[in-house]
C-alpha positions as CSV (number, residue, x, y, z in Angstrom):
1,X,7.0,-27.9,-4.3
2,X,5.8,-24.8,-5.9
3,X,7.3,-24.3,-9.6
4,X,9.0,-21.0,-10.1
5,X,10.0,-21.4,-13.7
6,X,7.0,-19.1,-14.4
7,X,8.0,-16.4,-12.6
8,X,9.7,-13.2,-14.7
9,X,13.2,-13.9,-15.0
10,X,13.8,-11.4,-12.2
11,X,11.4,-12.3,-9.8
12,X,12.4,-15.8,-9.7
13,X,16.1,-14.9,-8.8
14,X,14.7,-12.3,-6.0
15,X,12.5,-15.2,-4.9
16,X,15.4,-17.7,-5.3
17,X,18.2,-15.3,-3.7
18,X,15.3,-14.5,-0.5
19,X,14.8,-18.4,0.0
20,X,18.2,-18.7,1.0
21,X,19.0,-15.2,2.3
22,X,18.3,-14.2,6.4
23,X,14.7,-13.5,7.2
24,X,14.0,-10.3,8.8
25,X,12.9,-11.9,12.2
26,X,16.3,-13.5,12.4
27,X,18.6,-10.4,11.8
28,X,16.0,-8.0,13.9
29,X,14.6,-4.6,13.7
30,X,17.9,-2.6,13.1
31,X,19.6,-4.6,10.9
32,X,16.0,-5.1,8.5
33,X,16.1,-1.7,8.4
34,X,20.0,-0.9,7.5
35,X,19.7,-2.9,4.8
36,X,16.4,-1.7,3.7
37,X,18.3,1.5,3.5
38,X,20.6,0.1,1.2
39,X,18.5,-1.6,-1.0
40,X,18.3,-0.2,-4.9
41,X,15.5,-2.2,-6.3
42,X,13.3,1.7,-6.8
43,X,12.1,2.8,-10.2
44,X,14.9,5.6,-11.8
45,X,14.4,8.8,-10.9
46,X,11.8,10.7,-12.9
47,X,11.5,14.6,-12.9
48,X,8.2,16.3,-11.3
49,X,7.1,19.7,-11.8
50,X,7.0,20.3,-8.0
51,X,8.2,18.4,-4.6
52,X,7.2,20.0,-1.5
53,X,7.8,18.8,2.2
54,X,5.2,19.2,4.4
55,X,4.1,18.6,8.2
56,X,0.0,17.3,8.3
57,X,-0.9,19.0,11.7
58,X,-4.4,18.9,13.4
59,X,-5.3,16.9,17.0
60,X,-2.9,14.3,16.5
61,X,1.0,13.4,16.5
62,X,2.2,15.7,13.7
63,X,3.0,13.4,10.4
64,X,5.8,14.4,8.1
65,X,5.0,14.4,4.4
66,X,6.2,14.7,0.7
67,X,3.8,16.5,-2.1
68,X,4.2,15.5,-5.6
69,X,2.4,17.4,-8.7
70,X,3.3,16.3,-11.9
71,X,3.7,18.7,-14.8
72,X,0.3,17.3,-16.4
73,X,-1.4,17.6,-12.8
74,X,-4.2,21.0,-13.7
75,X,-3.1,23.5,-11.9
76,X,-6.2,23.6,-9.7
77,X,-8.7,20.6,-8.3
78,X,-6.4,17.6,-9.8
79,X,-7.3,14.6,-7.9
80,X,-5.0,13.8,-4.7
81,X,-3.4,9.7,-4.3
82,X,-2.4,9.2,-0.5
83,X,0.5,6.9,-0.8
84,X,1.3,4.7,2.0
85,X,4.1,2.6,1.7
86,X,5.0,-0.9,2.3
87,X,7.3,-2.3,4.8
88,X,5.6,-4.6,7.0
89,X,4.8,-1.6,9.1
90,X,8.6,-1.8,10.8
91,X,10.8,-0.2,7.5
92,X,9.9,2.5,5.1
93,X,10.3,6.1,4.8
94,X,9.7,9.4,2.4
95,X,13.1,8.6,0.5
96,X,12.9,4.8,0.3
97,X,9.7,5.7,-1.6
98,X,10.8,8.9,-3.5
99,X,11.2,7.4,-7.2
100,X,8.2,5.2,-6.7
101,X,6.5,7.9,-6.0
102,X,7.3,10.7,-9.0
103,X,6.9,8.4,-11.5
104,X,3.4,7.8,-9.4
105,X,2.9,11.3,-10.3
106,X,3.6,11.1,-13.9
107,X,1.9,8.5,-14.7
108,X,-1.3,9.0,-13.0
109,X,-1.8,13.3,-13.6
110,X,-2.5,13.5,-10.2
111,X,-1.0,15.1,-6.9
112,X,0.8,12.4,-4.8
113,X,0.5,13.1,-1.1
114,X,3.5,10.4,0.5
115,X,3.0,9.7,4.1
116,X,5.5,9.0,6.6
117,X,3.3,7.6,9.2
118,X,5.6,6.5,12.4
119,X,6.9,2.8,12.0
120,X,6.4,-0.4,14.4
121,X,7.0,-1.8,17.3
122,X,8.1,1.6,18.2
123,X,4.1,2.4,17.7
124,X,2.0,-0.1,17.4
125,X,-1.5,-0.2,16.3
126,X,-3.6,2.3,16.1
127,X,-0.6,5.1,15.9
128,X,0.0,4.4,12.5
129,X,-3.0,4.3,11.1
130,X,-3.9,7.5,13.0
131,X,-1.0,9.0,11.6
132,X,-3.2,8.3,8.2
133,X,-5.6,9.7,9.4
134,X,-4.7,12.8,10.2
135,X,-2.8,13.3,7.1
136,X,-5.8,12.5,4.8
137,X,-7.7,15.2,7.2
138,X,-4.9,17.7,6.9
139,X,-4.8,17.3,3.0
140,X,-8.8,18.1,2.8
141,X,-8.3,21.0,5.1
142,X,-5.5,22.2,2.5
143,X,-7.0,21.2,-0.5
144,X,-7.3,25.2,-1.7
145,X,-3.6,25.2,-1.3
146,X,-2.5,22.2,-2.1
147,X,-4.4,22.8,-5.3
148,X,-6.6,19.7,-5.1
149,X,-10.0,18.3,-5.6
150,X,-11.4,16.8,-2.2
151,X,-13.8,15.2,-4.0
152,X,-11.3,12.9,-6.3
153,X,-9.3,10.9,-3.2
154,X,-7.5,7.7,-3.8
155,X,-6.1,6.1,-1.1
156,X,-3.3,3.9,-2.6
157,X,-1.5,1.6,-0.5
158,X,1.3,-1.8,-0.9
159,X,1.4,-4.6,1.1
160,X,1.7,-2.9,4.7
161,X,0.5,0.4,3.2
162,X,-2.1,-1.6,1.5
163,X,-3.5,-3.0,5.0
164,X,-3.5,0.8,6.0
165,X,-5.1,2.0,3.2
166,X,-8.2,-0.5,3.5
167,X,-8.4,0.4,6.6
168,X,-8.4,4.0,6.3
169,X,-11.4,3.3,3.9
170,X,-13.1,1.6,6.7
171,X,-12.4,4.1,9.2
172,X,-14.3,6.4,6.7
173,X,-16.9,4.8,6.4
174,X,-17.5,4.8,10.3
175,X,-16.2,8.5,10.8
176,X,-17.2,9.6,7.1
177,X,-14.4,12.5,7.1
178,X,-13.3,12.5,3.4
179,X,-15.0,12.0,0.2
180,X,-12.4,8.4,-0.6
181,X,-13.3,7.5,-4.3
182,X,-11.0,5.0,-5.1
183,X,-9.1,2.7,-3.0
184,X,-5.7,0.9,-4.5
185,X,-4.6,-2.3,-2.5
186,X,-1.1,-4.0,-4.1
187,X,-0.7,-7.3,-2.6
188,X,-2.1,-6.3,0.7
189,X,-1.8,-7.4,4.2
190,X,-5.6,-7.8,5.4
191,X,-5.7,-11.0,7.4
192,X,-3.5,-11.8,10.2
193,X,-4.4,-15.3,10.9
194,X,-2.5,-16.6,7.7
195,X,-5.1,-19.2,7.3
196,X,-5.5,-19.1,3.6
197,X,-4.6,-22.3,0.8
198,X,-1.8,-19.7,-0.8
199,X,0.2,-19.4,3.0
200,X,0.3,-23.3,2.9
201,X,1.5,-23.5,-0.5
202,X,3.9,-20.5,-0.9
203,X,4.5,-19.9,2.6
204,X,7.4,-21.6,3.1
205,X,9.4,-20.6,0.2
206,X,8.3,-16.8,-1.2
207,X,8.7,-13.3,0.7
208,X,7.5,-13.0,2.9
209,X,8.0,-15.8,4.7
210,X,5.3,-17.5,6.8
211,X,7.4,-16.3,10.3
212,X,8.6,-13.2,9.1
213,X,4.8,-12.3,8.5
214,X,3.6,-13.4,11.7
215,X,6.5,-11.1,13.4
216,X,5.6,-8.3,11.7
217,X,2.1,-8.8,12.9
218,X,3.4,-9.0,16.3
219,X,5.0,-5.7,15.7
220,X,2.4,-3.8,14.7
221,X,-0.4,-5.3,16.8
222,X,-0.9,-7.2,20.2
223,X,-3.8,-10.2,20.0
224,X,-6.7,-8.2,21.4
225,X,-6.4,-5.7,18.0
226,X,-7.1,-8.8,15.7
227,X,-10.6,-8.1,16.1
228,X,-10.7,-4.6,14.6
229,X,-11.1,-4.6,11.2
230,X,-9.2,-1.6,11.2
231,X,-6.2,-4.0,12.5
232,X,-7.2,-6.8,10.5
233,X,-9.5,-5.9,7.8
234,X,-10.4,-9.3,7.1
235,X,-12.9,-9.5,10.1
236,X,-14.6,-6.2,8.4
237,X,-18.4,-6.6,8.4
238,X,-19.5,-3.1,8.0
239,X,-19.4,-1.5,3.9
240,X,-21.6,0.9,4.4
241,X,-20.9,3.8,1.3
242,X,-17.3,1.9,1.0
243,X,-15.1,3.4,-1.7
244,X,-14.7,1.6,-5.2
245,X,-11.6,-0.6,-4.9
246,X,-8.9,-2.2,-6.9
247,X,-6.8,-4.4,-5.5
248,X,-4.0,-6.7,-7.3
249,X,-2.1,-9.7,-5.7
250,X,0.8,-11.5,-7.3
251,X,1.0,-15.2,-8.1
252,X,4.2,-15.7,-6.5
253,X,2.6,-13.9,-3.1
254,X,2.1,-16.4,0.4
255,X,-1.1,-12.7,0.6
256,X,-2.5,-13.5,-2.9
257,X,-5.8,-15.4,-1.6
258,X,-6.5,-12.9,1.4
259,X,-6.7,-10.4,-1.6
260,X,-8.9,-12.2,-3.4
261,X,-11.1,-13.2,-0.4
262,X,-11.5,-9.4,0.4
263,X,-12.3,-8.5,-3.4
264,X,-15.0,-11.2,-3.1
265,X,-16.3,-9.6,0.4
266,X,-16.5,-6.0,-0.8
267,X,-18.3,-7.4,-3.7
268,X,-20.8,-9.4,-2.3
269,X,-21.4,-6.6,-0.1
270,X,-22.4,-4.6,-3.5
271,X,-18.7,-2.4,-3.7
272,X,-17.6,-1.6,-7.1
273,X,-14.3,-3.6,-7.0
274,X,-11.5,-4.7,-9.6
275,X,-9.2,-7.9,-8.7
276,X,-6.5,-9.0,-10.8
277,X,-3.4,-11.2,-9.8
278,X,-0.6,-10.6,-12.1
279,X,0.5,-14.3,-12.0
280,X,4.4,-14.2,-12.8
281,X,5.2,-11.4,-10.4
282,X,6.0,-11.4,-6.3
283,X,4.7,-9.7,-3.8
284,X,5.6,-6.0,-3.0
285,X,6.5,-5.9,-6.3
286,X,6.1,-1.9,-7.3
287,X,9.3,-0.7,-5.2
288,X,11.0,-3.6,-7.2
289,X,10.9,-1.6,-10.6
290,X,13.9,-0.9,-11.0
291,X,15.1,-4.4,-10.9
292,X,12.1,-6.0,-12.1
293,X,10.7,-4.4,-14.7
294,X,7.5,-6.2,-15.0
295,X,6.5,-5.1,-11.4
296,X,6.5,-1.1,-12.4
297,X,4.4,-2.0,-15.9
298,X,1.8,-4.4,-13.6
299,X,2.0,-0.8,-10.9
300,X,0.9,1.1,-13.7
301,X,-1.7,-0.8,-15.4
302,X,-3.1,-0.9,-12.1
303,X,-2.9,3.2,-11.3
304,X,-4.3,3.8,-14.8
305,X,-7.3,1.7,-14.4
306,X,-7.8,3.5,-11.6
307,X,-8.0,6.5,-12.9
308,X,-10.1,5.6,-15.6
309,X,-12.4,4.2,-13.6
310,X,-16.1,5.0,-13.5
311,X,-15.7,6.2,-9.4
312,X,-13.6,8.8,-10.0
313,X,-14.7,10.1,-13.4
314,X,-17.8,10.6,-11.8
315,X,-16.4,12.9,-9.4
């Protein structure tokens, strides 16, 4: 049995509390998301100098979104984070993400583009990550307006969000239709066939749980689509001009080895890539911050190494 004494006080009663609490795939899609809706784990609200709500048009389903520019953002050609949040692509929205997201902006001095992309089973695989798509197109069509550098583009992206933002970054590099510096990955979800020594160990006993994963798998993708890296980025082969990359996992996290695996892939394949687990932490722990504080200082040692990095200050 794994220890969790080492956990942060307040991960270990989150973890504690989820071991014996209803798993989503029990309770079902509406009920996940009522009380996702009532959740108040979020960071406090922060002010921002500016919050606009916008609609990313082009070819595709139209995708609602929410513009952040912090008051240290320059007023013209500040770099651009595309935030895609977690949620096992079934729950999320704009204002489950809103605090996470301003103090984002504040902290990194950059504009924060938050995407709603449409949630699963309702769309599965590829409308969501289409939905990304088109707003990372729409956001370098409008980067005059929006008052942004298309050359400085993170993608930043947590658990769900984080499989979406790798695999935005692999879409790029086989459609090559934004200039992606810097991709973000907190405790993704890149492999689908749960295979790894951390779901045997942790699987069982941390969020999420080993059948609540494999339902929200089945939610977002059928068994055909495992076989698209831009599905299941673990099966990726191709890294051709691939962005630099950090990605964190958490030690208390059934996903922490699949993040680790793809570190050591992009690597090998000669990508400029950062991996850290933050050991005493669980996974999706960012939207935690306001209950556990040592997830929203791990978020922003992560976004600040980021955007110090070498990538993007060579931009």
């Amino acid at each position: 049995m794994t220890d969790l004494s080492n956990a942060f006080p307040m991960a270990r009663i989150v973890l504690e509390r989820a071991q014996s609490a209803p798993k989503m795939n029990e309770i079902g899609l509406q009920a996940s998301r009522e009380a996702a809706r009532k959740r108040t784990t979020t960071p406090p609200f922060e002010d921002v100098a500016s919050l606009v709500d916008a609609t990313a048009t082009g070819p595709g389903t139209a995708v609602p979104l929410r513009v952040y520019r912090p008051a240290s953002a320059s007023s013209a050609g500040a770099p651009v984070i595309m935030f895609f949040h977690a949620g096992g692509w079934i729950l999320g929205d704009l204002d489950h993400s809103d605090n996470l997201c301003r103090h984002l902006a504040n902290v990194s001095a950059a504009v924060v583009v938050s995407v709603d992309y449409r949630l699963s089973p309702e769309t599965k695989f590829p409308g969501p990550l289409d939905d990304c798509e088109n707003a990372l197109r729409w956001v370098v069509a409008q980067h005059l307006t929006l008052g942004i550098d298309p050359d400085r583009i993170i993608l930043l992206g947590e658990s769900s969000g984080g499989n979406l933002a790798a695999a935005l970054a692999l879409r790029n590099v086989r459609l090559k239709f934004a200039n992606i510096r810097h991709i973000l990955l907190l405790t993704p979800a890149l492999d689908a066939s749960m295979g790894t020594p951390s779901w045997s160990e942790l699987g069982e006993i941390c969020i999420p749980a080993r059948q609540q994963m494999a339902w929200m798998w089945d939610c977002y993708t059928v068994s055909a689509d495992l076989a698209d890296p831009e599905a299941n980025p673990a099966v990726a082969q191709n890294f051709s001009n691939h962005p630099a990359a950090t990605i964190v996992s958490a030690g208390f996290d059934p996903l922490k080895d699949e993040a680790r695996l793809y570190a050591e892939k992009l690597g090998a394949e000669g990508v400029e890539v950062a991996y850290r687990c933050e050991e005493r932490l669980l996974h999706a722990f960012s939207n935690m911050g306001g209950l556990v504080p040592e997830g929203l200082e791990a978020f922003d040692r992560a976004v600040r190494d980021v955007m110090g990095s070498p990538a993007l200050a060579a931009a």
